[in-house]
C-alpha positions, 0 to 999 in steps of 0.5 A, a space after each residue: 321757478 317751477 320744478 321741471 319733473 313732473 309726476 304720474 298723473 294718474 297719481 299727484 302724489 308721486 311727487 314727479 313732474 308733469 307739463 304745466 301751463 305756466 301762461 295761465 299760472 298765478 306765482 305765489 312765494 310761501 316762506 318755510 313757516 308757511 306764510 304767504 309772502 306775494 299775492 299777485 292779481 293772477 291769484 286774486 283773479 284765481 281766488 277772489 282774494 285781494 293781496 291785504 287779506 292774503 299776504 303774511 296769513 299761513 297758506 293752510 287757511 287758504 285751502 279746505 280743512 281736508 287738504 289744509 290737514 294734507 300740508 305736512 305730508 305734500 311738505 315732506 313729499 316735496 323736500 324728498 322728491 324736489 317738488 310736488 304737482 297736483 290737486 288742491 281745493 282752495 276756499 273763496 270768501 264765500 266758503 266756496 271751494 275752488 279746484 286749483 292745480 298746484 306745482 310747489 318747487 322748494 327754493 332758495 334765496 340768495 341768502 339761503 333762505 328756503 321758501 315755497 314756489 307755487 304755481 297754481 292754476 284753476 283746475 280744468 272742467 270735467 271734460 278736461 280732466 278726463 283727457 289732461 292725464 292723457 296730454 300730460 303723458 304725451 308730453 312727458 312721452 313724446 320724442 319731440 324735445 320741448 322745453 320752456 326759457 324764462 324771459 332771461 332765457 334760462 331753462 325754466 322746464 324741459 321734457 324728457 325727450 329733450 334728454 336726447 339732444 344732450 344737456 343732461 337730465 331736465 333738473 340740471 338744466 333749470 336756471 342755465 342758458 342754452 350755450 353753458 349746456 350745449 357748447 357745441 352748437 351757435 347759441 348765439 343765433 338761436 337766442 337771437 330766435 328767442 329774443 325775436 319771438 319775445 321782442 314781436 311775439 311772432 312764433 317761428 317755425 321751422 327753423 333749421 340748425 346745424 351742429 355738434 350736441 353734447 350726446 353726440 359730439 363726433 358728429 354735426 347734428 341737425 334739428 329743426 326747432 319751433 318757437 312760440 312766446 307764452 305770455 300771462 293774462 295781461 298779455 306780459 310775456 313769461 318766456 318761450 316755449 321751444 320744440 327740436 326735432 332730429 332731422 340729421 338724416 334729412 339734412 344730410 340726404 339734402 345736402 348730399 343731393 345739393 352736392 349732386 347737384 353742384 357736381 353736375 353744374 360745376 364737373 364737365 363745364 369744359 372739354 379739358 380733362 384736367 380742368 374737369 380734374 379740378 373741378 372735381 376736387 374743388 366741389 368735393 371740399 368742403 362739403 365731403 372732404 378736407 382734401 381731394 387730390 386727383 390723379 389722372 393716368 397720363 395717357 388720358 391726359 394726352 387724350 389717348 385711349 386707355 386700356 380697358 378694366 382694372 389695370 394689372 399693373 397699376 404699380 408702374 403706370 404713371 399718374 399725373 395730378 390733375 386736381 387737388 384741392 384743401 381747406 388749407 391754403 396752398 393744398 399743404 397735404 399735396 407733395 406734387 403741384 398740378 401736371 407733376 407726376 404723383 408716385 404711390 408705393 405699390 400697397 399702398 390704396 390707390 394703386 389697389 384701387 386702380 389695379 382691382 377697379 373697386 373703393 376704398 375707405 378708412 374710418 382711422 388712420 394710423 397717425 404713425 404710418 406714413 403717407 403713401 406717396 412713394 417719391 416726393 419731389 424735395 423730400 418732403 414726406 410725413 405721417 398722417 399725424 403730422 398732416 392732420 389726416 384722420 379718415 380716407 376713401 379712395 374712389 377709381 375713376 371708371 367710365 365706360 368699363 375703362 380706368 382713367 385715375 383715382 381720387 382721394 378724399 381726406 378729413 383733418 377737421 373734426 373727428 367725423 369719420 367718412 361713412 358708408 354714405 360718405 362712399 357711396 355720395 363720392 362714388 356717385 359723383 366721381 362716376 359723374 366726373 367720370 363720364 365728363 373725363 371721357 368725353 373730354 378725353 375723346 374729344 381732346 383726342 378727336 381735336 387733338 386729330 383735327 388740329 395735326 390735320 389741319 396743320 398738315 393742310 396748311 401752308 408750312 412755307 412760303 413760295 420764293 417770291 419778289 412780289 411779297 412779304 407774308 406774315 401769317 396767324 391762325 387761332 384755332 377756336 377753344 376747346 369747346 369749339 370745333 376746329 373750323 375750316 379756315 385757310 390761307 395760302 400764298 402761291 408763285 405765279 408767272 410774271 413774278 406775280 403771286 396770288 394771296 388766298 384766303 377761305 372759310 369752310 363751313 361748318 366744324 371738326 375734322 370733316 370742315 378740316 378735310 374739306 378745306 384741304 381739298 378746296 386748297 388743293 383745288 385753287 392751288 391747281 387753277 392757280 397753276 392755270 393762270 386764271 384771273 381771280 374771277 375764274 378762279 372762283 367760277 371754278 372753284 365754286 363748281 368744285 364745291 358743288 360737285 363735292 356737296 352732290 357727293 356729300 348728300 349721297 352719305 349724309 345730309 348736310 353738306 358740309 362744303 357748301 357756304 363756304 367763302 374764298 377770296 383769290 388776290 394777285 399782285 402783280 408788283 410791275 404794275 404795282 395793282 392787285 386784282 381780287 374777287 371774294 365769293 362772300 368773304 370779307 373784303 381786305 384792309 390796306 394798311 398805306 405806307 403812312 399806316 393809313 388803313 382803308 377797306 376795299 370796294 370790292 364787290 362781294 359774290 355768292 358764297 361757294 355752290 349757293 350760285 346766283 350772281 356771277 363773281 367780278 374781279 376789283 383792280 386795286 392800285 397797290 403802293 409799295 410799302 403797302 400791307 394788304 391784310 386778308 383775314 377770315 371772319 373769324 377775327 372779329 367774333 371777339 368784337 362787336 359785328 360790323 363798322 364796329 368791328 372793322 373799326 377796331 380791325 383798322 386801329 390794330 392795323 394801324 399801330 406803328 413801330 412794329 415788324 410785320 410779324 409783330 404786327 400779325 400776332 398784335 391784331 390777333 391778340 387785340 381781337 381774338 378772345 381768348 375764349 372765342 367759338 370760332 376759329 381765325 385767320 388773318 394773312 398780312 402781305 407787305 407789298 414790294 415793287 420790282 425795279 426797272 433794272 429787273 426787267 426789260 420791255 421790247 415792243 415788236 412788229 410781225 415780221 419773220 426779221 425781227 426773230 433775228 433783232 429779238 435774240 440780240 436785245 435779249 442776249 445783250 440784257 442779260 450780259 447786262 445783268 451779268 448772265 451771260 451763261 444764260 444766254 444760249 438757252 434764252 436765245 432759243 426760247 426766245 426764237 421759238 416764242 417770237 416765230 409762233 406769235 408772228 406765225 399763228 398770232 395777231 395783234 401788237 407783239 410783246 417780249 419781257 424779259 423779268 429777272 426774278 427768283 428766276 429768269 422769266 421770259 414772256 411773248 404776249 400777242 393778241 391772240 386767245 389761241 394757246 399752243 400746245 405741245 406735242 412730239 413731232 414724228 421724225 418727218 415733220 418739219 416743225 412743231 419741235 418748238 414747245 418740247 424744245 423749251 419744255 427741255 430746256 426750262 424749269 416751267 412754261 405755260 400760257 396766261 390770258 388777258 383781256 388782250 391776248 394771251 402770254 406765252 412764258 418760260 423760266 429758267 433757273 440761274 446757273 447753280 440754282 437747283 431746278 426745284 422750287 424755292 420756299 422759305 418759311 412763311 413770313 421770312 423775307 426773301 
């Protein structure tokens, strides 16, 4: 083996290594006589000797007579420094002399024999020469490590640059591997880099590696290493060759960056504060940390606003975890689980973080102090020492000039101690969390302000009614979707008729919520007029066009038009149900036998597009059956179209199930969890009133039959035992029936309906509607409508295709006069 310190070149005999070209290099062993005990056919190329005339004859007969003389002396020179390197003059058969360059190592054999190991090479031409002495000192200068391994891939020569990277000087490397001097780094994969070059003779460049050197062992190092094969003149491989260079701070930088990076795709990918909380801690390990737990003020978690600045007294504001995470399964260092509120002693440093707005760092804890939590749920409680943690910074959460929580980083494995660097990286991305926080926080408050809205705006109740039984289900969209404006309603009609409504405002957020709340105001008070469903929708759609005029004067955009409705009245005498939709999804009718079927109702322009006129669609309704209403919203989970309707009819048709079940079934089934938008869906069982709850009595238009008119009233209601009833009845009766035979034409018709309340009806065919007005006390009529305005709860005037009807009701004796609701989906 060749010696691994090489000498001055100015000066061979110094007896100090210089670099050598082992790949040009003939080996030659001397016994400790001076005898030639190998000859290879490196030499003989070298010498132009052959083995025979070599082998067993002493070296010096080799060598001129001038450096033959100079053997003794390079011997002793050799014995005292380790080796020599430098200059011989050797004689070819001819007598001709030939420059060689020769390393001598003095070695020994397993039996402790002592023997000389030359490696000698022609020496370079002039030119070489000149510049050789210069290249050896750039090698033994430079700060790139190099070193060269045997086929065994033991050390066989170093620099002394290599020093640096650990190890020890070059001499105690010779005859090791890379593992048995450098325990702290993956040997294993950098030999399989070797053998590779060995095995292909491809060089490898550029190879990068991580880890822990032995001249730094508190602390990863990274170097990028270069390998190349040198092989002999026969082109057999003699080992590799290998330079390091330091790149640490180029590979922290780069990670720091990759951590940058992932923090910004990772931190701030939802609108929930306490989800971004997390994402957080789960970026920073293990890349920076440990451990990171993050605590949130609980205000910023209810999304309300914070104060402004440091906070004066940090010490009594509540935190709540919001994120933690550990290389320890279970995040054993945490006490509180996420949601809980974490307490720390007043001196403790995130309560001087939060109160003074700057970080905090520690290169050491003391493993005798305690933590610094101040109550621990249980009791449990430890020192530093005992959970591992050696090294902490603590980093405010601060966007906007405002305070929001703090966020804590530990280290337990390893000795690494948190740097500068190590602060400024997690402050660089906690103020990017930090900003995603905020913005999660104002819009949970925005959404938090849109949905109390909204649930203000929707129906809290159902109207006392005979005709249905309502369930109803609204999911609002996640929290990366805007509030929609989606709606429902269920209104009291006269006749004991009720009108289901269902309707879709385009656009999102609280601008859709208000909007919407003025579209119900606005069917609900056409509702009252007793309009078919077809004007109501004409009227509506003007209201829409009217408030998108109003909207362009402030921006543009208007968020009304676009919008969808459908208006249905039941109507459970007749037992029909007529419906119009401007451009909403047409209902499903689930069939007492759980047959579902879809309407062919036609479907109108949206509200204020205008365009075709909107038509109404009669729909003979069985009892027992179930008209589902729903807004689109219900199938963005689904595939669009047949597919989706599809789907909508199986959920419809499970059976076994109560009508509320049912409602929350269908929207389990098809409203994802994750959906953009929102949905409502509206189920109405339907009911028939049975004809011993209402009487029928055709009339002819004589002023006679005012008289015949009070009697079959009166004698129904002592039927069905209300008789109290009865005074109040005969009136409105006598004044209903004098009108329409007076001011009406056409066939005359009385309707008695025993319903949440008494409700008495004249129909005629006439379009004219009366109207009430106070007679001065010299007239002789017009009394008639004020009276009954008087003596009932509600009146009013409906039209038909026919005529009209004249109706009045009245509550029974006991009954509060105000109206009934009940919950939405309780039965009546």
């Amino acid at each position: 083996m060749a010696a691994d310190r090489a000498g001055d070149p100015a000066d061979s005999s110094a007896g100090r290594y210089a670099s050598f070209d082992v790949a040009d290099a003939a080996v030659l062993l001397v016994d400790a006589r001076g005898r030639v005990e190998n000859w290879p056919g490196t030499a003989e190329r070298l010498l132009g000797r052959p083995a025979r005339d070599t082998v067993g004859r002493p070296a010096a007969d080799l060598l001129t007579p001038d450096d033959a003389a100079r053997l003794p002396a390079l011997a002793a020179e050799c014995r005292a420094h380790g080796g020599w390197y430098g200059r011989l003059a050797a004689r070819r058969p001819d007598g001709q002399p030939a420059g060689v360059q020769a390393q001598v190592v003095p070695v020994t054999d397993r039996a402790g024999r002592a023997h000389w190991l030359i490696l000698a090479a022609a020496a370079p031409a002039h030119g070489w020469e000149a510049s050789r002495p210069v290249l050896e000192r750039i090698v033994a200068t430079s700060p790139v490590g190099m070193a060269i391994v045997d086929t065994d891939l033991r050390y066989v020569w170093s620099n002394p640059a290599l020093e640096q990277f650990g190890g020890g000087p070059a001499h105690r490397r010779l005859g090791r591997r890379l593992g048995e001097i450098q325990p702290g780094l993956d040997a294993a994969a950098l030999e399989a880099q070797m053998r590779r070059v060995l095995h292909t003779g491809e060089p490898v460049t550029g190879y990068e590696h991580a880890g822990r050197v032995v001249s730094d062992p508190y602390h990863e190092r990274a170097q990028t290493m270069s390998f190349v094969r040198l092989d002999d003149p026969d082109g057999r491989p003699l080992g590799v060759c290998y330079t390091v260079i330091d790149v640490t701070e180029h590979y922290r930088s780069r990670r720091q960056l990759a951590l940058l990076d992932r923090a910004g795709e990772y931190i701030g990918r939802t609108l929930d504060v306490m989800q971004t909380a997390q994402d957080l801690a789960d970026v920073a390990v293990p890349e920076l940390a440990d451990c990171v737990v993050v605590d949130l003020l609980d205000s910023v978690v209810r999304g309300e606003e914070p104060l402004p600045g440091p906070l004066s007294d940090a010490d009594t504001v509540p935190l709540r975890r919001g994120g933690q995470q550990s290389l320890r399964d279970g995040v054993p260092e945490s006490t509180v689980g996420i949601g809980g509120l974490a307490g720390y002693h007043a001196s403790s440093p995130p309560v001087r973080a939060l109160a003074g707005g700057g970080s905090w760092r520690a290169e050491r804890l003391d493993p005798r102090d305690p933590d610094w939590v101040a109550e621990v749920p249980g009791g449990r409680r430890g020192h530093f020492g005992e959970l591992g943690l050696h090294t902490a910074m603590v980093v405010p959460i601060r966007a906007r000039g405002t305070t929001m929580g703090v966020t804590t980083f530990f280290r337990s494995q390893g000795d690494d101690a948190f740097t500068e660097d190590d602060l400024r990286l997690a402050e660089e991305f906690v103020a990017r969390a930090a900003v995603c926080m905020d913005n999660a926080r104002r819009y949970t408050r925005e959404r938090q302000t849109a949905l109390a809205l909204q649930r203000s705006l929707l129906p809290q109740s159902s109207p006392a009614q005979d005709a249905v039984r309502v369930a109803s289900a609204y999911r609002p969209a996640n929290e990366l979707g805007d509030i929609g404006g989606d709606w429902f309603d269920v209104i009291a009609l006269s006749g004991a008729r009720v009108a289901l409504v269902v309707g879709e405002v385009t656009g999102h957020g609280i601008d859709a919520v208000a909007t919407m709340g003025r579209l119900r105001t606005a069917v609900q008070t056409l509702a009252a007029l007793d309009l078919r469903p077809e004007e109501v929708l004409a009227h509506l759609d003007d209201v829409v066009d009217r408030l998108a005029r109003e909207e362009q004067g402030r921006r543009t955009g208007a968020v009304a038009l676009g919008s969808s409705c459908l208006y249905a009245v039941y109507d459970p005498i007749g037992r029909t149900c007529t419906m119009a939709s401007a451009g909403h999804p047409a209902p499903a009718v689930v069939a007492p036998d759980r047959t579902v079927t879809s309407t062919d109702l036609p479907v109108g322009p949206q509200l204020g597009v205008g365009g075709l006129p909107f038509e109404s669609f009669e729909l003979p309704v069985a009892e027992g059956s179930v008209l589902a209403l729903y807004t689109d919203g219900l199938l963005s989970g689904v595939a669009p179209g047949r597919t989706g309707r599809e789907r909508l009819h199986r959920a419809l048709a499970t059976p076994g199930l109560t009508l509320d079940a049912l409602c929350s079934h269908v929207v389990d089934e098809l409203v994802s969890a994750r959906s953009l938008d929102d949905a409502a869906l509206l189920l109405a069982e339907t009911r028939a009133l049975d004809t011993g709850r209402y009487a029928t009595w055709d009339l002819s238009a004589d002023p006679a039959v005012v008289a015949e008119a009070r009697a079959v009233v009166t004698g129904q209601l002592e039927r069905w035992g209300l008789a109290d009833l009865a005074f109040t009845t005969e009136l409105v009766v006598s004044e209903l029936v004098t009108n329409a035979i007076r001011y009406a034409a056409g066939p005359i018709q009385l309707r008695l309906i025993r319903g949440q309340n008494l409700i008495c009806e004249v129909s005629d065919g006439s379009s004219t509607s009366p109207y009430l007005r106070h007679s001065r006390t010299t007239d002789e009529g017009g009394r008639g409508l004020f009276l009954i305005s008087q003596f009932t709860d509600h009146w009013g005037t409906r039209y038909t295709t026919r005529g009209k009807v004249i109706w009045a009701e009245q509550p029974f004796s006991g009954q509060d006069s105000g109206p009934v609701v009940r919950p939405v989906g309780e039965q009546a």
